[in-house]
PAFIDREN-767172 format. One record per atom (N, C-alpha, C): x, y, z; residue in one letter. Coordinates in pm, whole numbers, plus 50000, padded with zeros to 5 digits. Example, Ala and Ser with C-alpha at 12.3 -4.5 7.8 and 13.67 -1.06 7.14 Angstrom:
2
513194943150780A
512304955050780A
513204967050780A
512854977550708S
513674989450714S
512905000350787S
***
This chain:
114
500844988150000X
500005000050000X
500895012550000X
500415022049888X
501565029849889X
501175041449971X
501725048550073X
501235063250191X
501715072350103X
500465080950100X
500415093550069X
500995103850112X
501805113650048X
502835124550118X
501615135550176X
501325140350259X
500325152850251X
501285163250192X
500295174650197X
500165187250090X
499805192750247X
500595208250241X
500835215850349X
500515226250282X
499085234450299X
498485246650251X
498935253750337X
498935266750301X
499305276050390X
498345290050359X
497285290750387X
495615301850346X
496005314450417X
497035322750354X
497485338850424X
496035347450421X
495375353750511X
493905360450526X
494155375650607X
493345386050516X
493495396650660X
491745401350674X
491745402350819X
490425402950858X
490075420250810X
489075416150800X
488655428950734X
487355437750848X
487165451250777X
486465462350915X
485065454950935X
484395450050832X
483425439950900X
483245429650975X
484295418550972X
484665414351101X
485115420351237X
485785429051250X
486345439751338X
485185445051426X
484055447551307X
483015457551352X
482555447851417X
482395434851461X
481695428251555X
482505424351681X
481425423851804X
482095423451952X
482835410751914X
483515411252027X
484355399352058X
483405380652070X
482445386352103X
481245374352172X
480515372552034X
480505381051966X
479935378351841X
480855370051737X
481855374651770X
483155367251667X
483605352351722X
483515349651816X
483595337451897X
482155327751896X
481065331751912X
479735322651821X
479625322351682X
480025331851613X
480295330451435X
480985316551422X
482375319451502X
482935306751501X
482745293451549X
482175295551627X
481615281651685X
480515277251653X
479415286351556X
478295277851482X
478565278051319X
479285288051283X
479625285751125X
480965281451133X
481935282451147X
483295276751113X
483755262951167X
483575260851286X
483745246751375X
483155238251305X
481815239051230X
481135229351191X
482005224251044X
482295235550963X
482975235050879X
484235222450876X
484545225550975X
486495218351011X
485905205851064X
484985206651089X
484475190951155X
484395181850987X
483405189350987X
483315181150839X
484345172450742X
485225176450736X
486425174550697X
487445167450773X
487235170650859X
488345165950959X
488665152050964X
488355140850893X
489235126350893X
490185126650782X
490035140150665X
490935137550608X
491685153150607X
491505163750713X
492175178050664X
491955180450834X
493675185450863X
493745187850919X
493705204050940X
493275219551006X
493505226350990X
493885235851162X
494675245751128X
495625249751263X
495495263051195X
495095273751307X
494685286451319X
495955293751373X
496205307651272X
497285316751329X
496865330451385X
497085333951400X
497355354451432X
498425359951380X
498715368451303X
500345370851289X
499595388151270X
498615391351318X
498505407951277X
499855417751349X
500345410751472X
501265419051555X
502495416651485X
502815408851388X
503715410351311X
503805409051156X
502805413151116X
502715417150952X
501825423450930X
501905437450809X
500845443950835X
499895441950682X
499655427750636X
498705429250528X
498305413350533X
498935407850654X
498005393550663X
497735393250805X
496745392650866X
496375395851025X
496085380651065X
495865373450930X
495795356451009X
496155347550873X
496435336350992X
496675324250859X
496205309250888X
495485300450809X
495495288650810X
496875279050794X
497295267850848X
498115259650815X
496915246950768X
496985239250692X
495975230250638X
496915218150574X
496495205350634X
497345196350596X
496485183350621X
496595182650473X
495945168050386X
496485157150305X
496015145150269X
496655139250178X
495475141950068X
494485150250109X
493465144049955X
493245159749911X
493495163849794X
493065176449758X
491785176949730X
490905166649723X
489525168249722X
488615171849829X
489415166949926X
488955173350070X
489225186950082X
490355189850043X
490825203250079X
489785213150024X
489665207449882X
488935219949799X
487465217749822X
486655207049941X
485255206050025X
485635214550119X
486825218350183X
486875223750262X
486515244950181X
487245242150131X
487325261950082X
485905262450025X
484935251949991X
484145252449941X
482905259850048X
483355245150145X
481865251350234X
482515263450329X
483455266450306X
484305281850396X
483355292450299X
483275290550172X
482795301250072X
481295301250071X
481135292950125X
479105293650165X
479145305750276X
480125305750365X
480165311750461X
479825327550495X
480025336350518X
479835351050568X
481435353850601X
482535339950578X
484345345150585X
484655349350444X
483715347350316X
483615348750186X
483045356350194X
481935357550232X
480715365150167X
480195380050198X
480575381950317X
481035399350332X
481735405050264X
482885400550280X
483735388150342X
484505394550522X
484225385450581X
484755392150688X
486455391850695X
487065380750557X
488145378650566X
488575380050407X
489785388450393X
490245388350229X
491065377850253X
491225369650137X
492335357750135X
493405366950042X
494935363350106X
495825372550013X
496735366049921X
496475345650003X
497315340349888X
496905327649965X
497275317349855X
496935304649915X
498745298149871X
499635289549991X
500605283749883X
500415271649965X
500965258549799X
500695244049901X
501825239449841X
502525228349960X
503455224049908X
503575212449998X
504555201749921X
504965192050028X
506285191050103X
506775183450204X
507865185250244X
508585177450161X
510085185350119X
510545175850060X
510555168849958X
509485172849832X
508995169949746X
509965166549616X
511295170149646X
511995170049561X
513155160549600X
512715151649684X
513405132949701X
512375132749691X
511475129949604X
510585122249539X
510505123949401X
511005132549369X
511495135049248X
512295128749184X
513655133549287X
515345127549235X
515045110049224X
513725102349314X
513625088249307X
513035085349161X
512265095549143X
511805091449008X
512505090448905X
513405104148908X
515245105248813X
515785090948818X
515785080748904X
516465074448901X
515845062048844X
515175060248844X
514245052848780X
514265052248583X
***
């Protein structure tokens, strides 16, 4: 059986004045009835890990780390994110998406050799 390498997304986002404009208690039930449900969904095959980096960059205020072996999951995942009100205000601009694997290139040089 051959194991799958995962794919390490990396979803750079900056929150935007419509998110902002809501209390703190409001932004914390957003998340816990629209987004949680989201990551559940997914979650036997996508793993996803929440950042902050606003105190140190000033045009991405957050970031996803997202790590899968199935890109079909991944892209159920951005899917039902885009049903959401993190799209659809959007309370969040996405500023770049990059995916990559570790190392991807000894898997390569094995193929060279081949």
């Amino acid at each position: 059986m051959e194991i799958k390498k995962p794919y390490t997304i990396l979803i750079l986002m900056n929150a935007t004045p419509k998110w902002l404009s809501h209390t703190r208690e409001e932004r914390i039930t957003f998340f816990e009835k629209k987004v949680i449900p989201v990551f559940q969904k997914v979650s036997k095959s996508v793993k996803v890990q929440l950042f902050d980096s606003e105190y140190f960059h000033a045009k991405v205020s957050d970031f996803m780390i997202v790590t899968t072996t199935s890109l079909d999951d991944y892209k159920l995942l951005i899917e039902l994110l885009r049903d959401t009100k993190i799209y659809a205000e959007p309370y969040f601009e996405i500023k770049d998406i990059i995916v990559g694997q570790e190392n991807a290139f000894e898997d390569f040089n094995e193929l060279l050799k081949k």
